[in-house]
GUTORKOL-894181 format. One record per atom (N, C-alpha, C, O): residue in one letter; x, z, y. Coordinates in steps of 0.2 Angstrom, whole numbers, padded with zeros to 4 digits, always signed. Atoms other than C-alpha are relative to their C-alpha. Example, Ala and Ser with C-alpha at 12.3 -4.5 7.8 and 13.67 -1.06 7.14 Angstrom:
<recs>
a+0004+0000-0006
a+0062+0039-0022
a+0004+0000+0006
a+0009+0003+0005
s-0004-0001-0006
s+0068+0036-0005
s-0004+0003+0005
s-0001+0004+0011
</recs>
This chain:
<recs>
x+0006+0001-0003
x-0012+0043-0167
x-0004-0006-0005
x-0010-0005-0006
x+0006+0002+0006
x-0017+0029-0180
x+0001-0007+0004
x+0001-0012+0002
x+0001+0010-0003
x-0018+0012-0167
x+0007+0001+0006
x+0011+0005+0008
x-0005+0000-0005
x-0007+0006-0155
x-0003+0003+0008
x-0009+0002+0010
x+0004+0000-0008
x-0009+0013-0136
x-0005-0002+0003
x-0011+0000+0005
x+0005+0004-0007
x-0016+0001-0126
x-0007+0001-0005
x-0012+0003-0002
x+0006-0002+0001
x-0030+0003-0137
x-0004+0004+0000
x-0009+0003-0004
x+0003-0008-0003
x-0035+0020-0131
x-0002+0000+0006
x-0006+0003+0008
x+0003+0003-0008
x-0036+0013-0114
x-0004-0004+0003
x-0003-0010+0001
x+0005+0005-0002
x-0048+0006-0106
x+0001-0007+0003
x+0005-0007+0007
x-0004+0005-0002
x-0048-0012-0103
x+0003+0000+0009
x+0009+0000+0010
x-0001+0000-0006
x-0048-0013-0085
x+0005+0003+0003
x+0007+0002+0008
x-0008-0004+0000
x-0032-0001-0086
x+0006-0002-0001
x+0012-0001+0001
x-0005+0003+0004
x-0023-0013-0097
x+0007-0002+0003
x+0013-0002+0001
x-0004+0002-0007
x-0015-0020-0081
x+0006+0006+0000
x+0012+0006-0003
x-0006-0007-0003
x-0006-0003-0075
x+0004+0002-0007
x+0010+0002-0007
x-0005-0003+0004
x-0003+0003-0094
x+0006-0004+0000
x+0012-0002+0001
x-0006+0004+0002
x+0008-0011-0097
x+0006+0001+0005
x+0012+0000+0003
x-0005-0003-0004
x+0017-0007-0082
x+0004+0003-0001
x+0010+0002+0000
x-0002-0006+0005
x+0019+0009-0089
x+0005+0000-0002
x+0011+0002+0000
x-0007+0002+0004
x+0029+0003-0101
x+0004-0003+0001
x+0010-0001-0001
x-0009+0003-0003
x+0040-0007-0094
x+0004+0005+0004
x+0010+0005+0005
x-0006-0008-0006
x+0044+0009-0081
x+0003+0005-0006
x+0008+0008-0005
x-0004-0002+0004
x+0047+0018-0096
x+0008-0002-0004
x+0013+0001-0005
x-0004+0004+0004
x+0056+0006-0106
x+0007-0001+0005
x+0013+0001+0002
x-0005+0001-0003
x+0068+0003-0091
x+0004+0006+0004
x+0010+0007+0006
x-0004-0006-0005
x+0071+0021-0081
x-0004+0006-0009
x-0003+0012-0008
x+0001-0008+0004
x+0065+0033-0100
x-0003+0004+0001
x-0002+0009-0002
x+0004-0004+0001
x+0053+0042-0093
x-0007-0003+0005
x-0006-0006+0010
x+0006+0002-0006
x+0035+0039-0083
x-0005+0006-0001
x-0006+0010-0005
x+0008-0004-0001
x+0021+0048-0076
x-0007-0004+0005
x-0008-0006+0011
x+0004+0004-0004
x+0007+0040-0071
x-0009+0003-0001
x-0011+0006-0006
x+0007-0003-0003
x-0011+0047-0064
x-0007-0002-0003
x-0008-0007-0005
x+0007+0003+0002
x-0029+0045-0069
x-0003-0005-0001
x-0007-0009+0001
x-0001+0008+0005
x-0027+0032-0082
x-0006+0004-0004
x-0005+0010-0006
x+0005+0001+0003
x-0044+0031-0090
x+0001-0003-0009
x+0002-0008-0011
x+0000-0001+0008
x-0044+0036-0110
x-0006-0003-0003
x-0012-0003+0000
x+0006-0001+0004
x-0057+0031-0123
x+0001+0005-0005
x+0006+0004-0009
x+0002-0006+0005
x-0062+0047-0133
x-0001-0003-0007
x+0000-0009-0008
x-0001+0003+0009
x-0064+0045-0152
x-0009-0001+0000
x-0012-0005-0004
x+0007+0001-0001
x-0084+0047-0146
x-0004-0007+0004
x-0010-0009+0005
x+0002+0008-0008
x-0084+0030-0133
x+0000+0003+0004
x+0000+0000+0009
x+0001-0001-0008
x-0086+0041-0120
x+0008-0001+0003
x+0012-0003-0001
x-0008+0001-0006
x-0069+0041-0104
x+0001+0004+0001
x-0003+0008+0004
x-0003-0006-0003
x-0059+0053-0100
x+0006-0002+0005
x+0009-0007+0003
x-0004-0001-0004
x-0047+0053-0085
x+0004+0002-0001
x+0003+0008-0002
x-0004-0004+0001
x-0031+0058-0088
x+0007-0001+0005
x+0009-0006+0009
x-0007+0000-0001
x-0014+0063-0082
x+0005-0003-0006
x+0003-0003-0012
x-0004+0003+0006
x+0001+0057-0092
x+0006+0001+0000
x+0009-0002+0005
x-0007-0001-0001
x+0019+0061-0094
x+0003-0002-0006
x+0001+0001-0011
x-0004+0006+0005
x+0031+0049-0105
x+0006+0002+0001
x+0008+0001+0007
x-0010+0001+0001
x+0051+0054-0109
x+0001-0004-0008
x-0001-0005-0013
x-0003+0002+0006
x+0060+0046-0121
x+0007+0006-0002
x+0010+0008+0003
x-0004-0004+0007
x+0071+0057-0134
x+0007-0005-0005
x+0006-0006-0011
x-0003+0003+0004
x+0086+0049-0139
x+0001+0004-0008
x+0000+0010-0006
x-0002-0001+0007
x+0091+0054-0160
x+0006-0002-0003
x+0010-0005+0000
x-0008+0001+0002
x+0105+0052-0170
x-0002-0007-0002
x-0008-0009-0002
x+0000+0007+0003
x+0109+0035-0176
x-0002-0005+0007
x-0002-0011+0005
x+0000+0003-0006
x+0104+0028-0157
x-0008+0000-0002
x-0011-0003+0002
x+0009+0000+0000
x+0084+0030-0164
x-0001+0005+0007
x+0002+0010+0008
x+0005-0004-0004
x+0072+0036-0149
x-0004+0001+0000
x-0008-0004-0003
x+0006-0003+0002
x+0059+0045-0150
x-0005+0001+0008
x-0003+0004+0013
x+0003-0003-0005
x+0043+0046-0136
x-0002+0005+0001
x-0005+0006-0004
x+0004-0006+0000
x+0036+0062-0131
x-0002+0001+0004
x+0001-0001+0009
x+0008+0001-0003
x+0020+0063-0122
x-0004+0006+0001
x-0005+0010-0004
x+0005-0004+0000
x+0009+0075-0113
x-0007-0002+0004
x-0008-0003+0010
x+0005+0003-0004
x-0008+0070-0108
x-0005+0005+0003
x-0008+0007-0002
x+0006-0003-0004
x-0021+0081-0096
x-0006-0005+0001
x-0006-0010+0003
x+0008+0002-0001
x-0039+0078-0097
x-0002+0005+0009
x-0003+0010+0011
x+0004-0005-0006
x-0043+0080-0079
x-0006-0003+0003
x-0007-0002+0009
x+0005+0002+0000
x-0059+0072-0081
x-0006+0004+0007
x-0010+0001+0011
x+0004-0005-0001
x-0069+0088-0076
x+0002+0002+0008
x-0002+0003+0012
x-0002+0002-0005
x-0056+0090-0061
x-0002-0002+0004
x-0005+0000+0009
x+0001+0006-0008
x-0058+0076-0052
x-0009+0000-0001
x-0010-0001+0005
x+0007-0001-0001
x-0079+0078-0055
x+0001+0005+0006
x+0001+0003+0012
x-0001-0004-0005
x-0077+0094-0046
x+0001-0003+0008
x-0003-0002+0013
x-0003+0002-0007
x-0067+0087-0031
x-0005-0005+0002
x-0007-0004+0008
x+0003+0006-0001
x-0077+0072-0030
x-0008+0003+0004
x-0010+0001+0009
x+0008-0005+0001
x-0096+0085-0031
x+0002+0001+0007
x-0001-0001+0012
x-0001-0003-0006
x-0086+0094-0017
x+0002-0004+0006
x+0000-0001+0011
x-0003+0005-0004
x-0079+0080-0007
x-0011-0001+0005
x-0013-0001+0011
x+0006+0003-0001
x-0098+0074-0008
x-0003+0004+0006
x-0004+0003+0012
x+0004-0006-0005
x-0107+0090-0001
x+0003+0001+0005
x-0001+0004+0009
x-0002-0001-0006
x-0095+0092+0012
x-0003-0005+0004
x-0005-0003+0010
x+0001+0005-0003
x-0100+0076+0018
x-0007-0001+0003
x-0009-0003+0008
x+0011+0000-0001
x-0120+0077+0018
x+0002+0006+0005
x+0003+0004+0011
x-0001-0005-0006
x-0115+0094+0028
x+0001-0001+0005
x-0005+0000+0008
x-0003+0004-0005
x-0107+0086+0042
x-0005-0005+0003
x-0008-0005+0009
x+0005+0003-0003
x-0119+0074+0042
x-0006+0001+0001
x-0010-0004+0003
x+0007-0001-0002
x-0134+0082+0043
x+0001+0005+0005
x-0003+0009+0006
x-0002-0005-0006
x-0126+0093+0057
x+0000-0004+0007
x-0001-0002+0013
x-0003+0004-0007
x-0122+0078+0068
x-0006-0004+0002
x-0007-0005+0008
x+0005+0005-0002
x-0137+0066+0066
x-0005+0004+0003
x-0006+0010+0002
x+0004+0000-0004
x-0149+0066+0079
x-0007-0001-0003
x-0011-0001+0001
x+0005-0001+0000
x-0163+0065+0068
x-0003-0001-0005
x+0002+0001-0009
x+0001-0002+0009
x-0173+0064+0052
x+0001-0007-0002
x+0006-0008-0006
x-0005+0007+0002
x-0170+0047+0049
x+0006-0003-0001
x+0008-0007-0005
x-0006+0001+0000
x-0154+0046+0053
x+0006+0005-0007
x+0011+0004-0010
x+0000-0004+0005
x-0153+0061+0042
x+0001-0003-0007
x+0007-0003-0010
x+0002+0002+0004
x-0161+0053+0029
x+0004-0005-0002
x+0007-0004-0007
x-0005+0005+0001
x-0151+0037+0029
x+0008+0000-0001
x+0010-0005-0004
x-0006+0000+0000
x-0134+0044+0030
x-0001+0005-0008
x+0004+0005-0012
x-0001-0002+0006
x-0138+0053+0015
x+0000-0004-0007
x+0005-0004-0011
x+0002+0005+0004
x-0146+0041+0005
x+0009-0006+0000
x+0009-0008-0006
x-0004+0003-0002
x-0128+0030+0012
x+0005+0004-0005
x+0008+0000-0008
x-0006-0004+0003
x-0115+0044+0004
x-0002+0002-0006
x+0003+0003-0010
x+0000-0001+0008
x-0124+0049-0012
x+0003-0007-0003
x+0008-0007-0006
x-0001+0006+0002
x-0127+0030-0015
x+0007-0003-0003
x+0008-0006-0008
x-0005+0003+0001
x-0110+0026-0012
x+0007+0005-0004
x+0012+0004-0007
x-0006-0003+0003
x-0101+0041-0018
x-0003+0000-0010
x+0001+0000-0015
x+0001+0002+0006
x-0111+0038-0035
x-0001-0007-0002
x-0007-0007-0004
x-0001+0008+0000
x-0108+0019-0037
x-0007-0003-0002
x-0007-0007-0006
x+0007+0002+0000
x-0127+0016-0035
x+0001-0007+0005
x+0005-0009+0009
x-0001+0006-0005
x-0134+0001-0028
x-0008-0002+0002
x-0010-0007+0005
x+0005+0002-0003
x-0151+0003-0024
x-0004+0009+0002
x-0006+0014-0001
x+0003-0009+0001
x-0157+0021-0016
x-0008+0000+0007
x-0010-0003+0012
x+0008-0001-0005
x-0176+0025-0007
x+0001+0008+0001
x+0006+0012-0001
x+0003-0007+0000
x-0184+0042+0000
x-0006-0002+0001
x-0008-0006+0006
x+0007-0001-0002
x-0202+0045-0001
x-0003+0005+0001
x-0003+0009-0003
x+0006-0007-0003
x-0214+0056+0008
x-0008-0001+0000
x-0011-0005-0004
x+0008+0001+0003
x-0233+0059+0008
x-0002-0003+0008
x-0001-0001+0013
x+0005+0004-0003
x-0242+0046+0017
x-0006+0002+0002
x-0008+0008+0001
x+0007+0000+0002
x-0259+0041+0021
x-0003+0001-0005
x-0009+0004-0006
x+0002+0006+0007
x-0261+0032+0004
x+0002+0003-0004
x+0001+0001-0010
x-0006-0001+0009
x-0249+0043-0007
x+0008+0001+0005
x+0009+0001+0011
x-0009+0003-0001
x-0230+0041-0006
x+0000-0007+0004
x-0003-0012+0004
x-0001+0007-0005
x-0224+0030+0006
x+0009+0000+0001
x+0012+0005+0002
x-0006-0003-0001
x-0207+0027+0008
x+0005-0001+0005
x+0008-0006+0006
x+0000-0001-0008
x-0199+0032+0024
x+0008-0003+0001
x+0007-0007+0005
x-0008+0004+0001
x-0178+0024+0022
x+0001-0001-0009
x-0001+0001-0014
x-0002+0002+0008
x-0169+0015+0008
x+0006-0003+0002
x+0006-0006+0007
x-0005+0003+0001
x-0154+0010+0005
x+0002-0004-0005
x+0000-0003-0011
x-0004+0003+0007
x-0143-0003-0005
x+0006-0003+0001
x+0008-0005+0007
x-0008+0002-0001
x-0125-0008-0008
x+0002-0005+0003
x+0006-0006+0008
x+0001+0007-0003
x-0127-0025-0005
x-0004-0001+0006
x-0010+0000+0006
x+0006+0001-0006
x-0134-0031+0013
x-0001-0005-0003
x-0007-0005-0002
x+0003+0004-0002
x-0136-0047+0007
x-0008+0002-0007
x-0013-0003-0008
x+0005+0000+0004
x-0149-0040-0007
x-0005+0003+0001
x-0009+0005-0004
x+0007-0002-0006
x-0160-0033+0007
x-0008-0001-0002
x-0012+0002-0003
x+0007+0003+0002
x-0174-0045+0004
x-0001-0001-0008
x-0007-0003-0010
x+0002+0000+0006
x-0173-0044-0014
x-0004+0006-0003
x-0008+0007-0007
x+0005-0008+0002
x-0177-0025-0015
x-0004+0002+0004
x-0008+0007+0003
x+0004-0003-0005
x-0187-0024+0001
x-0008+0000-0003
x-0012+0002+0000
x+0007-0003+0002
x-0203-0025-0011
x-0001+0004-0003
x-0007+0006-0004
x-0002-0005+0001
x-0196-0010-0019
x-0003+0002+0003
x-0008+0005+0000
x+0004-0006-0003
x-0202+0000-0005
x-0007-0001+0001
x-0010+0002+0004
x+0008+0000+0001
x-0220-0006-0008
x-0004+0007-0004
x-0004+0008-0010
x+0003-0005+0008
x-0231+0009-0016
x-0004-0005-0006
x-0009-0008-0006
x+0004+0002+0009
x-0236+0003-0034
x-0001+0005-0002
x+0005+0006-0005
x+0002-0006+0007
x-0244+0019-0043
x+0002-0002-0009
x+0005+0002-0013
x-0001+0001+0008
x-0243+0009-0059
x+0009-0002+0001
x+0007-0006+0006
x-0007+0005+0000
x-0223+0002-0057
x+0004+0006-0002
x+0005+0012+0000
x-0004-0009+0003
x-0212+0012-0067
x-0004+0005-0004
x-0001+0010-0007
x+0002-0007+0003
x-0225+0022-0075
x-0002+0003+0004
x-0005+0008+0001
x+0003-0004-0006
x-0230+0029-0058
x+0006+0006+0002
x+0005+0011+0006
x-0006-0006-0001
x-0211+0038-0059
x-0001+0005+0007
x+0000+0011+0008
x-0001-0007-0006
x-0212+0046-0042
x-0007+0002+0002
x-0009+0007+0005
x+0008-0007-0002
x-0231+0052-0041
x+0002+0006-0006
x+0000+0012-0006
x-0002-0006+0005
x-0224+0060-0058
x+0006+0007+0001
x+0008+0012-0002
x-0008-0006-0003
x-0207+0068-0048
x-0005+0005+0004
x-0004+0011+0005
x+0002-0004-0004
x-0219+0073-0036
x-0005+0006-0001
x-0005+0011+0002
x+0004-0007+0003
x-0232+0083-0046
x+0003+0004-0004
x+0001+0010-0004
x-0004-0005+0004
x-0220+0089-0058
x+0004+0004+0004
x+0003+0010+0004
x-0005-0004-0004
x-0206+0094-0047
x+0008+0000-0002
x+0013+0002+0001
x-0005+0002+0003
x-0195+0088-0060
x+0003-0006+0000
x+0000-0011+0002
x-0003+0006-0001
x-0182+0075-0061
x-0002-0005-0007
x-0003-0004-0012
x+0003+0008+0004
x-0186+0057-0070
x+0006-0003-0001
x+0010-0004+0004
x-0006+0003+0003
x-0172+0049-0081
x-0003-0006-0001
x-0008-0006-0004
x+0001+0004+0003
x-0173+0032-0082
x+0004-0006-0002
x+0005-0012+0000
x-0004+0003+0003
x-0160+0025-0093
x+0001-0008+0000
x+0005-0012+0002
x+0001+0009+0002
x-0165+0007-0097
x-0010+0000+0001
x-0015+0002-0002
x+0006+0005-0005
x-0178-0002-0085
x-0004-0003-0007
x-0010-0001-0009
x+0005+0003+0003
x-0182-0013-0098
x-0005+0001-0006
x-0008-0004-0010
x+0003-0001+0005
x-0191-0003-0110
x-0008+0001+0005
x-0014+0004+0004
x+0008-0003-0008
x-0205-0001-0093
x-0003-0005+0000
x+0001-0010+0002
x+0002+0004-0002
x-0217-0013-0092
x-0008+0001+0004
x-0012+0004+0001
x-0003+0003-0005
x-0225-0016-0076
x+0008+0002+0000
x+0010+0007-0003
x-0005-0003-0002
x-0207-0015-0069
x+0003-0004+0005
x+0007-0009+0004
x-0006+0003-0006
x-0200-0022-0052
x+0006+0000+0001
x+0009-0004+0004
x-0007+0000-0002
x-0185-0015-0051
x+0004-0002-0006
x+0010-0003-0005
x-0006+0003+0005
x-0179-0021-0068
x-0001-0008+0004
x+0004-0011+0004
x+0000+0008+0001
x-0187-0039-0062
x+0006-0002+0005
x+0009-0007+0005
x-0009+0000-0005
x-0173-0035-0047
x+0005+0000-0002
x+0010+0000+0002
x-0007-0001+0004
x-0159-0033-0059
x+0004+0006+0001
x+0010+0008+0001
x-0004-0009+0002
x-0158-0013-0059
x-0002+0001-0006
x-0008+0000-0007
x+0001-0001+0004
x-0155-0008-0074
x-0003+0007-0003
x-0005+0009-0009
x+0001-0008+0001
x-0160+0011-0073
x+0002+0004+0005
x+0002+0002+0011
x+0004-0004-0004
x-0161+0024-0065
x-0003+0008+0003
x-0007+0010-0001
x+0005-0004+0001
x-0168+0041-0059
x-0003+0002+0007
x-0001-0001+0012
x+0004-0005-0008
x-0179+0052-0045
x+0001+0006-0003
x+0001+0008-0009
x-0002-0009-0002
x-0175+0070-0041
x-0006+0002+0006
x-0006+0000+0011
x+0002-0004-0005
x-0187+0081-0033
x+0003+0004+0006
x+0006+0009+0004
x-0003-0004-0005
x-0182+0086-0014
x-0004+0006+0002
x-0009+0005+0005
x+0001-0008-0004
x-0187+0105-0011
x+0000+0004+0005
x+0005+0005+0009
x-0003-0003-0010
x-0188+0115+0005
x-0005+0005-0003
x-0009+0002-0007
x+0005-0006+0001
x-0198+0133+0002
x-0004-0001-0005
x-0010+0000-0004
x+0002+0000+0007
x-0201+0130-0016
x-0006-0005+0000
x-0010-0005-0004
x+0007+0006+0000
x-0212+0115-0012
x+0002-0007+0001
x+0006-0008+0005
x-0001+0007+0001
x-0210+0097-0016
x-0001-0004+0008
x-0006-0004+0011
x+0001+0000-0006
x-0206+0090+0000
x+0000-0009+0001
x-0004-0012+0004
x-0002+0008+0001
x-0199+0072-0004
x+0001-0003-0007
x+0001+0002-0012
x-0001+0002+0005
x-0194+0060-0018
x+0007-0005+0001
x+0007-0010+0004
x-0006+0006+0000
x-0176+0053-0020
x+0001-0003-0006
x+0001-0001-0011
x+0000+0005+0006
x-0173+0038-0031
x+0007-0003+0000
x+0010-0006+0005
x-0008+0006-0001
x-0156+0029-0034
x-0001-0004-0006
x-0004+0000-0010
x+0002+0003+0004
x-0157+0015-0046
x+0009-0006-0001
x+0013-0006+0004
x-0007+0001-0001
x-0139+0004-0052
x-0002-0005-0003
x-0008-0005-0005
x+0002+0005+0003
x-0137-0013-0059
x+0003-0002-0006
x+0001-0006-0010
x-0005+0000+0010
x-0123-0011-0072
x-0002+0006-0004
x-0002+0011+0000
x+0004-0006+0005
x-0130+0001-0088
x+0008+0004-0001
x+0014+0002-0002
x-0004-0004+0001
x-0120+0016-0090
x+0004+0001+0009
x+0010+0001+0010
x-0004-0003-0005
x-0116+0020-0072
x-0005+0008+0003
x-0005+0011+0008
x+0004-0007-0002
x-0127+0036-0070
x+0000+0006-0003
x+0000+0012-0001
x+0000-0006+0004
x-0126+0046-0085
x+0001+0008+0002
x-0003+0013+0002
x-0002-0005-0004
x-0113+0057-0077
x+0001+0003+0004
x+0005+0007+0005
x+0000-0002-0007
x-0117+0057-0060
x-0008+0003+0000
x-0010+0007+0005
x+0007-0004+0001
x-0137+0064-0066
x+0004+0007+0004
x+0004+0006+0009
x-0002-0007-0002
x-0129+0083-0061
x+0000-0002+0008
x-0004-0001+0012
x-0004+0002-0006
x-0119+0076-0046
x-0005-0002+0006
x-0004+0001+0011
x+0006+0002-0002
x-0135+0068-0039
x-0005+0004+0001
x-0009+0002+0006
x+0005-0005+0001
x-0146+0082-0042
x+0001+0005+0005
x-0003+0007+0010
x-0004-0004-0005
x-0136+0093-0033
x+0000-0001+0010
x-0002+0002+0014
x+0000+0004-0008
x-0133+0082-0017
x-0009+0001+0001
x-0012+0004+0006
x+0006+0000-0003
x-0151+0079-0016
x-0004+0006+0003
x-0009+0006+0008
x+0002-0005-0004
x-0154+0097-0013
x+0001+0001+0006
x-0003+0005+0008
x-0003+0000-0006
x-0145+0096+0003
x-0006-0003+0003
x-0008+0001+0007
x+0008+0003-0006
x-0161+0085+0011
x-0004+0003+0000
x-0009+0000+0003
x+0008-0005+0000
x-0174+0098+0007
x+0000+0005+0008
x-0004+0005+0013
x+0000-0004-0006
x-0168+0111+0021
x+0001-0006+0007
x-0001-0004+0012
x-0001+0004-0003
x-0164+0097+0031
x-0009-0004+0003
x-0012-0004+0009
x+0006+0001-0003
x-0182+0089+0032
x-0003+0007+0003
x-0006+0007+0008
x+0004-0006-0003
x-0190+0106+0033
x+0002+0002+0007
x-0002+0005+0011
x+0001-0002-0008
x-0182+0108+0049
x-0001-0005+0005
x-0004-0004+0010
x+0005+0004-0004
x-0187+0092+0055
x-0005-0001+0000
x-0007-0003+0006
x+0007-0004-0001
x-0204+0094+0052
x-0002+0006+0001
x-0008+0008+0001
x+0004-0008-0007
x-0205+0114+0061
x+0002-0003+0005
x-0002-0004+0008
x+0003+0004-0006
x-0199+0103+0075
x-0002-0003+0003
x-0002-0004+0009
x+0004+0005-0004
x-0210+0092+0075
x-0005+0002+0001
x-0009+0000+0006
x+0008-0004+0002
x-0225+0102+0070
x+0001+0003+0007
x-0004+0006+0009
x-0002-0007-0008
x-0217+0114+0088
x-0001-0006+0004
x-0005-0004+0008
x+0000+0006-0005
x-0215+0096+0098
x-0008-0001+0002
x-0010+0000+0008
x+0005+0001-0002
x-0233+0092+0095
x-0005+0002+0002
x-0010-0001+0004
x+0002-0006+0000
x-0240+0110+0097
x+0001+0001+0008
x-0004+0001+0012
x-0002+0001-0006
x-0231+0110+0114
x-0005-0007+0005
x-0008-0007+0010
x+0003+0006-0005
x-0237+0093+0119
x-0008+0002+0000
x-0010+0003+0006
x+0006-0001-0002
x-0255+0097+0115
x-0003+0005+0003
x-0009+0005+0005
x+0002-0008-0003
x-0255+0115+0122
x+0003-0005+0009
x+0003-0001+0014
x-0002+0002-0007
x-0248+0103+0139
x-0005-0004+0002
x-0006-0004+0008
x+0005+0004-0003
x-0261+0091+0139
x-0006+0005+0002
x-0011+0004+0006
x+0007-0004-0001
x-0274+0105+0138
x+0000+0003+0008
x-0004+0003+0012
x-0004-0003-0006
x-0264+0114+0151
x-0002-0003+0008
x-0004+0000+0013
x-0001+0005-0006
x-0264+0098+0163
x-0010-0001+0000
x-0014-0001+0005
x+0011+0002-0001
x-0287+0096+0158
x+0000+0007+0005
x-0006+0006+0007
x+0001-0006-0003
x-0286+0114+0168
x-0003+0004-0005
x-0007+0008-0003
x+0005-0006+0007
x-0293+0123+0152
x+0004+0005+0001
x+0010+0004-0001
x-0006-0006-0001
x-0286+0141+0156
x+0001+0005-0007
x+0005+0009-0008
x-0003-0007+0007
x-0289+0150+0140
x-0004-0005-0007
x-0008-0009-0008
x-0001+0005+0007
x-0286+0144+0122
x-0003+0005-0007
x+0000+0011-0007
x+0003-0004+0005
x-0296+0153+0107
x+0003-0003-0007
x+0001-0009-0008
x-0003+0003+0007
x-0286+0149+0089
x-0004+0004-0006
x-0003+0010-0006
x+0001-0005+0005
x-0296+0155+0073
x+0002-0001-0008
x+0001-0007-0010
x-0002+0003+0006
x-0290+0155+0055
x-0004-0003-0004
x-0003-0005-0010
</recs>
């Protein structure tokens, strides 16, 4: 391979590799689990690992090594894991908010975000109806995030919302206005939520350490699909609740017949 081990490994692994070696060193063989490689590219791979030692003539030893990339694996499971979750919970909550919340709750956390909004159409524009963030205690430092600013960001979610398209925002501080960089989010994206091929809402997740999104852009995209049918059925309920209430008030004025025209 050209360098020593541990320098294929990533730091924050260095701990367990070392282990490694001492469990091989002492029992001749190990296997150890989704130990975090660096590629020849800088990108990470997850791997599996299996280590024997090979005795030789003369008392030399030799290691023999097989490594699995289960990188793509464990995405899968993780994607899957994910969407079961939003299923579930948009099956049980009591309502579009709660909806809303528990969504924003399990993307957020299963893709190690740390700031997440949803916006709807307002009076004013976009307004933004829940938000989430990792941290309770940095509550008050994002709660001017859900202010609408048209100009902030470039106006990224009136541009998700007319385009239909998702907004990559790599690095905050090439944006100036920018509040969410002045809050210490590094970046970023919005994903159009859809319901009957119509832009329904805008989901935002934003992180504080660079390079925590790249690979969860799919993963996120995906999930957010899940809250399109989810509002659409709570607004025909609602649009049916208030249809009903004012077909009762009408009812209750003793008005006996109703004339509707297109």
């Amino acid at each position: 391979m050209g360098l020593p081990v541990l320098d294929y490994v990533v730091p924050d692994d260095h701990t367990r590799a070392n282990a490694a070696h001492d469990q091989l060193a002492r029992d001749g063989h190990v296997q150890v689990n989704a130990r975090r490689l660096q590629r020849a590219d800088g990108s990470v791979a997850t791997c599996d690992i299996w280590v024997t030692m090979m005795q030789g003539a003369e008392g030399t030893s030799t290691a023999i090594g097989v490594v699995h990339d289960v990188t793509e694996k464990l995405r899968v499971e993780a994607e899957l894991h994910l969407l079961q979750r939003l299923t579930l919970a948009a099956s049980e909550a009591p309502g579009l908010a709660t909806d809303i919340q528990l969504v924003l709750s399990i993307i957020g956390e299963a893709a190690l975000q740390d700031f997440a909004a949803v916006w709807m159409p307002g009076q004013d524009g976009l307004e933004c109806v829940q938000w989430w963030t990792a941290d309770a205690t940095a509550k008050e430092l994002f709660r001017p995030l859900t202010e609408p600013d048209d100009a902030d960001e470039g106006g990224f979610l009136n541009l998700v919302w007319s385009s239909g398209k998702l907004v990559w925002l790599p690095s905050l501080g090439t944006l100036l206005p920018c509040r969410r960089h002045s809050a210490g989010l590094r970046g970023g994206l919005a994903v159009p939520v859809i319901a009957h091929e119509k832009v329904v809402a805008v989901l935002e997740f934003f992180f504080l350490e660079p390079g925590h999104l790249e690979h969860q852009v799919d993963m996120i995209s995906r999930a957010a699909a899940q809250l399109g049918p989810v509002i659409a059925r709570q607004q025909t309920q609602e649009a049916l609740r208030l249809s009903e209430a004012r077909f009762a008030t009408l009812s209750e004025a003793g008005i006996i017949g109703i004339a509707m025209t297109g």
